[in-house]
C-alpha positions in Angstrom: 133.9 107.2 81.7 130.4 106.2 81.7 129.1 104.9 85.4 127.3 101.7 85.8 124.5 102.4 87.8 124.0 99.1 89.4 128.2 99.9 90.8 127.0 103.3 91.6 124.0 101.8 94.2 127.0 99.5 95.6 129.1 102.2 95.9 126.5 104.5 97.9 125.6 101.4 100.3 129.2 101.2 101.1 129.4 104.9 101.3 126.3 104.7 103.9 127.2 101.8 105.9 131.0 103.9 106.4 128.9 106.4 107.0 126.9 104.4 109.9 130.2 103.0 111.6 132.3 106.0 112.0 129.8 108.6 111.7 131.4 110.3 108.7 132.9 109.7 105.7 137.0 110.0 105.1 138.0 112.8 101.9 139.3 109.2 100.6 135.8 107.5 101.0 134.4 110.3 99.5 137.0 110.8 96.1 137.6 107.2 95.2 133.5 106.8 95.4 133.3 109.1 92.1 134.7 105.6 90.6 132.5 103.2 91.5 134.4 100.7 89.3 137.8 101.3 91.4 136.1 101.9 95.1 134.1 98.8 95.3 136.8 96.5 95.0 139.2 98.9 97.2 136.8 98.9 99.6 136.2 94.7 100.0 139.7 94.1 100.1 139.7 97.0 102.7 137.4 94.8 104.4 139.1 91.7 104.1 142.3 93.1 106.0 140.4 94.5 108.8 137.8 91.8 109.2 138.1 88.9 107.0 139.9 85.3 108.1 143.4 86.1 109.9 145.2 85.0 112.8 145.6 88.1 114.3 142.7 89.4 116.5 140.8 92.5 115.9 142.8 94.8 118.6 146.4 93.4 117.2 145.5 94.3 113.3 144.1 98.2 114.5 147.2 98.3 116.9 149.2 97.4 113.2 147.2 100.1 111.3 148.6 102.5 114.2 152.3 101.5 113.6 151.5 101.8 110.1 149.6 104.8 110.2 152.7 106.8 112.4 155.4 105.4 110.6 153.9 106.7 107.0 152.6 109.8 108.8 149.1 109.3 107.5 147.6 112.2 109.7 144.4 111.5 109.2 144.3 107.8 109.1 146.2 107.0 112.0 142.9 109.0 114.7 140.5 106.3 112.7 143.3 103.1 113.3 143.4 104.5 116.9 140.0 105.1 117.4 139.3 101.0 115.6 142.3 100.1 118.1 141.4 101.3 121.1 137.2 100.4 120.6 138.5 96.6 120.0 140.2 96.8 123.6 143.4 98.2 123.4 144.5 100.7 126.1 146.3 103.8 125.8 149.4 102.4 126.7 148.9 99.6 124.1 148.1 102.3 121.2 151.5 104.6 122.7 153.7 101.9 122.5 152.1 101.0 118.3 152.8 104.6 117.8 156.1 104.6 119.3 157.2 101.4 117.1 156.0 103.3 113.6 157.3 106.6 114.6 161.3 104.6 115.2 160.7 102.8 111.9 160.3 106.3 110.3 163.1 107.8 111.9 165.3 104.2 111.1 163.9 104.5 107.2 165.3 107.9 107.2 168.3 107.4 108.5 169.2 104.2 106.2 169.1 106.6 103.8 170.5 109.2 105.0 173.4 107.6 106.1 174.4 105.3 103.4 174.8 108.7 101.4 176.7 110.4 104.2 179.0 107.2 104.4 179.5 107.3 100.5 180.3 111.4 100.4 183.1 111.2 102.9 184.3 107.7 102.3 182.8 105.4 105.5 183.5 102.1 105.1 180.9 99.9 105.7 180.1 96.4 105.8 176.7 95.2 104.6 177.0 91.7 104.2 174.4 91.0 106.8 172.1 92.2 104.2 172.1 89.2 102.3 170.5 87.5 104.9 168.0 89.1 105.6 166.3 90.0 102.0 
């Protein structure tokens, strides 16, 4: 695909600016830039979760990206979300307990899994009707 150039100087401003705030570009930064066409708009609407309009403050939508970050075990994501956290004011305690909350929806994911298998291999009954409240 031929590049637009004008998407490609877009592109390398957002590349520097990243660049300028954490002091290095992230491997997905650095890929998704090679498509100007896809990066730009990733990047705004990156931009708009993390510091557009919201009624969450700064430190609660990092402390988020933590819980997120743990529970989806995005290794490399979750030092920048703590990093983001802990600069807008969160304490170490604060970032523990985000970490702790992803890392038991993990496990919890898993085992909803797990176990609704398990309970249909050797015949468990179980009662799911709570379900319909809550989707």
């Amino acid at each position: 695909m031929e590049e637009d150039p004008k998407e490609r100087e877009v592109a390398d401003r957002i590349l520097e600016a990243i660049k300028r705030e954490y002091g290095f570009v992230p491997l997905v930064n650095q890929v998704m830039s090679t498509r100007p066409d896809i990066f730009i708009p990733q990047t705004r609407l990156n931009k708009a979760v993390f510091e557009g309009k919201s009624d969450l403050d700064e430190k609660t939508k990092y402390l988020c990206a933590v819980s997120a970050a743990a529970s989806s075990g995005a290794e490399y994501c979750i030092g920048v979300h703590m990093r983001h956290a802990f600069d807008a004011g969160a304490t170490e305690d604060e970032i523990l307990e985000a970490v702790t909350i992803g890392c038991q929806v993990a496990m919890n994911r898993a085992q909803s899994y797990a176990l609704r298998r398990y309970a249909e291999m050797f015949d468990i009954d179980t009662d799911e009707s709570y379900l319909n409240n809550v989707k």
